[in-house]
N, C-alpha and C positions, 0 to 999 in steps of 0.2 A: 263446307262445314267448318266451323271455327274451334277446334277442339285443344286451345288454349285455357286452361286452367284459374277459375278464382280465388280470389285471395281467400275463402273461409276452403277449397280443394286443396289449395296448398298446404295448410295449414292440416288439415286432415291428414292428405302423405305424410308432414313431417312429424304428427303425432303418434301415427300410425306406425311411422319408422322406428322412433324411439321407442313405443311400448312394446315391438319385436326383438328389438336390441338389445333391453333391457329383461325384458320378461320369460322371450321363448329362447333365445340363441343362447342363452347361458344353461337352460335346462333340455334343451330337446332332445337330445343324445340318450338324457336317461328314462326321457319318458318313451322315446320312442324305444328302448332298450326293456320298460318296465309294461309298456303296455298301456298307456295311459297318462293322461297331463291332470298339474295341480289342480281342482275343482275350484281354487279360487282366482284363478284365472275368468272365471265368469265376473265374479262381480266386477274387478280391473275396469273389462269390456266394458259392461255396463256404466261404470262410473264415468270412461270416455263417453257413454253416447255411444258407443258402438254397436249393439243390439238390437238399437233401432233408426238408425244411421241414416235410412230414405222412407220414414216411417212419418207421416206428420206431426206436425207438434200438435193438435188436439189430442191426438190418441201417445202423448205422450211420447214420440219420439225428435229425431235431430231435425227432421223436416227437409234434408237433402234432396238431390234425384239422383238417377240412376248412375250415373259417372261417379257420382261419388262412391257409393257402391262399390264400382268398379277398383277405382283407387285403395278402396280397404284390403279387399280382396286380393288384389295384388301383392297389396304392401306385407297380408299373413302368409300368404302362401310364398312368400320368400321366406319366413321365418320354417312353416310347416305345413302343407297342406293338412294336416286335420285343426287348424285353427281356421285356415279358410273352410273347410269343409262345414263346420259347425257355423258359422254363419251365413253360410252359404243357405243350408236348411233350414237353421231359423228364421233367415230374413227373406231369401230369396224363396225358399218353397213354400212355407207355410205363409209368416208375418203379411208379405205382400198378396199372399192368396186370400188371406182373410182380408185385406184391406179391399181389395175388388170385387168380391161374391160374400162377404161377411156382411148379416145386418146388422144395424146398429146396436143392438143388443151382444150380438156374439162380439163383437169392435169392441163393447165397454167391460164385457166376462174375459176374453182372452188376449186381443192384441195389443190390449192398454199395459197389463202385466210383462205382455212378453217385449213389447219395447222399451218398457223399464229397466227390463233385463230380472227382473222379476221370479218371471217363470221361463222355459225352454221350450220351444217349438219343433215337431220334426215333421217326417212324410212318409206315409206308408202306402207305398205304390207297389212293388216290386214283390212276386212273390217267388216258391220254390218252380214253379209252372209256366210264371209268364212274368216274363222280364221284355224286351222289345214287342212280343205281344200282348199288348191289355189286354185285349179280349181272352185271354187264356184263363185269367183268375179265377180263381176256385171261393172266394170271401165272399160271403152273403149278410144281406140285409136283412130284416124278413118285417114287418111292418105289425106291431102288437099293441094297438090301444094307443097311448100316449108314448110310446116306445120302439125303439127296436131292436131284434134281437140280434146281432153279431157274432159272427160265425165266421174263426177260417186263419190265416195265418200269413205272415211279411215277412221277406227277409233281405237283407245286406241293408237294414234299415239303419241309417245313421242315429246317433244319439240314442238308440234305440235301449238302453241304462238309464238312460240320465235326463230326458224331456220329459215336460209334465203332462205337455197336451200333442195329440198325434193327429195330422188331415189323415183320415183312413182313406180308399176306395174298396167299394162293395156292389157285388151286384144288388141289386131290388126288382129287378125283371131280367133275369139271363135269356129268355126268348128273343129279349131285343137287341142285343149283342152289345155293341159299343154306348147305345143311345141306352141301355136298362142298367148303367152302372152311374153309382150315387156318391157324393164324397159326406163325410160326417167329420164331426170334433171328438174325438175323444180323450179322455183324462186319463191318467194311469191308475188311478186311485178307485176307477170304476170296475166293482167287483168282475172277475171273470178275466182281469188282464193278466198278461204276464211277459217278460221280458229275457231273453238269455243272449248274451254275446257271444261272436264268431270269435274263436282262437288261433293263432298260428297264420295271420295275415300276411300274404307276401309284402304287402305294404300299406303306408297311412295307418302305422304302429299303437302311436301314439293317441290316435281316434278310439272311440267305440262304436262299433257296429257291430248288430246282430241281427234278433229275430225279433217278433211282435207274434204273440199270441190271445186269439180272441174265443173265448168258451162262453157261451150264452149268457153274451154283454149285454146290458140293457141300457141302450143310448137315447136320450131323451128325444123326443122328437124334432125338438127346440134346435136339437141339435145336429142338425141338417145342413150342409153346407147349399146353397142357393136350392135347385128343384131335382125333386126326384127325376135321372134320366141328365142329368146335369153335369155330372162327375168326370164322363171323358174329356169334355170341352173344359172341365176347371182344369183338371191333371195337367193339360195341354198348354193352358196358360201359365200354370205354375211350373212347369215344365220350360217353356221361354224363359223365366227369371231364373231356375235355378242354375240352366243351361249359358247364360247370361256368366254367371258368377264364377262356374264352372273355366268357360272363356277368361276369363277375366284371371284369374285365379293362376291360369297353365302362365299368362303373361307375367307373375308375379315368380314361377320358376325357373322359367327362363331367365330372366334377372338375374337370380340367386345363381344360377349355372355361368351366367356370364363374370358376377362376382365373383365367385371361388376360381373360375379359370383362370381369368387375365392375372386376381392378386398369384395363384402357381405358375404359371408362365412367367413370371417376374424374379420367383426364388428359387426356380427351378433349372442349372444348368446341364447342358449333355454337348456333348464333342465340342467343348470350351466357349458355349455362349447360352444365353438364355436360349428355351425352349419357345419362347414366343418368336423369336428370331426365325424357325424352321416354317417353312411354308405351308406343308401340312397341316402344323397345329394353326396358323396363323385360319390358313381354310376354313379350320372347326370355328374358331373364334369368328369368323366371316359371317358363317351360318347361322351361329347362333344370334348374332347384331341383326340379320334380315329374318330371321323367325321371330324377334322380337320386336320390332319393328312395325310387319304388316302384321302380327297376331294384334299389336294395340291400336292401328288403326282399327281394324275388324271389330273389334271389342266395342270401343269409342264412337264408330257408327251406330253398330245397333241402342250402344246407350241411347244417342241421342234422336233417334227413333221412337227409342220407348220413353223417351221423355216428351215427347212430341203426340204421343197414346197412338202412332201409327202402327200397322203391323207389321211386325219384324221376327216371325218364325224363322222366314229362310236366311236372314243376314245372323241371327243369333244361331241356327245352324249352322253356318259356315264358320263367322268365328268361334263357336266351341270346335266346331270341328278341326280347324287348321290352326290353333292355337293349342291343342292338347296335342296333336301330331308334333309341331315345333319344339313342345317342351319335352315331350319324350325323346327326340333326337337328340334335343340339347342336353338334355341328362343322361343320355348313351355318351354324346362328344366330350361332354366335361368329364364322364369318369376315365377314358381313354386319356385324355390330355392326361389326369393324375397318377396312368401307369398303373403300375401295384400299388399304389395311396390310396387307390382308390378304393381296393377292399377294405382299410382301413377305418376303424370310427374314427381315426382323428381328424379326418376331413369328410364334409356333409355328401360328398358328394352320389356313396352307394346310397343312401337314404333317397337324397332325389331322381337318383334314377328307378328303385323302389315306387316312390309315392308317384310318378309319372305313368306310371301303367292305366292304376285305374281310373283317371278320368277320361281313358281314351276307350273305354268299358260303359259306364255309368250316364247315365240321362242319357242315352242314346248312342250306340257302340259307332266305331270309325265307319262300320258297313253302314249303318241306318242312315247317317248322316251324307255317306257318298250316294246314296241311293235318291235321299232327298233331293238333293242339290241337280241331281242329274234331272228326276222328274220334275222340278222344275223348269230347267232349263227345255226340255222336250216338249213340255206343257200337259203332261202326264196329272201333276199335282198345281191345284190354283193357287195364286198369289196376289189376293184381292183381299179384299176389309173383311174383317172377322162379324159374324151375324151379333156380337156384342162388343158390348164398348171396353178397351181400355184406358186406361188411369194416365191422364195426360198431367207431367210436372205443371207447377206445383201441387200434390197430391190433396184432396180434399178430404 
């Protein structure tokens, strides 16, 4: 695979670089201190292109694929994981879920706005009950005329303040377990919603995440995401992309760990030499060069998988999965290298060992993901073409 870089991806990193340098690194200390980033930080994104970054240019976005993607991702999550996080859900959960199982109709009401950057995207999967088991969910659908009625509740839902339109998942037949759950659009603005934020986050400060509340919502019909009994197998695909970004994402902290190390290693003397001179640290710095390394290869293959519309469950598996293990080590070894600096705000470092937890949590904990990779390897779990098509680059 030839995972050298085009001249419009280059270009991308180095814009992407500078609008972290410029934008987030000068204020992230306070937002992650305050709880929260400037709001107009969206439109910035947007006015790059950013929003909708692998989003095609009919429906109004950059028309990329997925490596590019990739490259955004990266380049935020060196500045903050809750900058990558938010478009990780707009683009990778939502945007691209609508772009594969969205009909033309729902493509020109939501996804044309939200790769404008327009409106905001999020994903309500997750609830108090069932987090690695879907089937757990307590959210029902109930089918009323032209309508349906919405019941039930989400939580550690990203954006879950500030996005306009939410992919719910709902039962519509719980006798049928996995196969009787439905995914829907819904707007905020639809009476019976409501929204409140978790407080006192160990980390990803500066994100909002909360709950999603649903009290006899009347969701249009229209407003169905592909077929009722549909919703596991969508989750699952949007699951792949967010899980994708997520990968991508852990690669973009590692960076930032290896950044802040090497420049402390440099100005940092003990028993009359730099600290990078000691073998030990030298070690950490070792580790973290080869978690960074094979987490971007890992990443770079599944992209180009999924640009290819092959399936790549288990390869985006694995690198989310061994790409958020490498940056959480790497954000344990860079606060170590900083000593007592490292409790310190004057360097990033306690922050990224903070923000490293949860994505080794989130779309699928370190267990789900060892479990995966195992059954497949045993041949427990299959690893053949999916009974529906994925979106082969260039996206239509």
């Amino acid at each position: 695979m030839d995972f050298s870089f085009t001249e419009e991806q280059q270009m991308l990193r180095k814009t992407a670089r500078q609008f972290v340098d410029s934008e987030i690194m000068p204020h992230i200390q306070k937002w992650d201190t305050e709880g929260g980033f400037d709001p107009a930080i969206w439109k910035k994104l947007a006015d790059l292109g950013f929003m909708g970054v692998c989003i095609p240019e009919k429906y109004s976005g950059s028309g990329m694929d997925y490596n590019s993607l990739a490259i955004l991702c990266e380049e935020l999550e060196r500045g903050d994981t809750a900058f990558r996080t938010a478009v990780s859900v707009h683009i990778g959960l939502n945007s691209m879920t609508l772009l594969q199982w969205g009909t033309e109709e729902q493509k020109q009401k939501y996804l044309i706005p939200q790769a404008k950057g327009e409106k905001i995207g999020a994903f309500g999967l997750t609830e108090p009950g069932a987090g690695s088991d879907v089937a757990g969910m307590a959210t029902t659908a109930v089918r009323d005329g032209a309508h349906y009625i919405l019941n039930g509740q989400k939580t550690w839902i990203s954006l879950c303040d500030v996005a306009d339109h939410f992919l719910v998942f709902a039962y519509t037949d719980k006798s049928k377990k996995h196969h009787g759950i439905s995914a829907f659009i819904v707007e905020r603005t639809t009476p019976g919603f409501s929204s409140k934020a978790i407080k006192g986050k160990y980390g990803i400060r500066a994100g909002n995440t909360g709950e999603l509340f649903f009290e006899d919502m009347r969701i249009p019909a229209e407003n169905l995401l592909g077929k009722e009994g549909e919703g596991f197998k969508i989750a699952m695909s949007a699951l792949d992309n967010g899980r994708f970004t997520v990968a991508a994402g852990a690669v973009g902290l590692i960076m930032g760990c290896l950044e802040e190390s090497v420049k402390y290693c440099h100005q940092r003397e003990t028993f009359g030499k730099a600290i990078g001179k000691h073998q030990l640290v030298q070690q950490m710095i070792a580790n973290m060069e080869a978690g960074y390394q094979m987490s971007r290869l890992l990443v770079y293959r599944a992209g180009e998988m999924k640009n290819k519309g092959v399936r790549n469950t288990r390869q985006t598996s694995l690198a989310k999965w061994q790409a958020c293990d490498f940056a959480n080590k790497a954000a344990d070894d860079a606060f170590q290298i900083h000593g007592a600096y490292g409790y310190s705000d004057e360097y990033p470092v306690a922050r990224f060992l903070r923000n490293s937890k949860a994505p080794v949590i989130y779309e699928g904990t370190r267990e789900i993901h060892t479990i995966m990779q195992a059954e497949y390897v045993l041949g427990y779990r299959e690893d053949k073409p999916l009974s529906y098509m994925l979106p082969e680059w260039p996206f239509e």
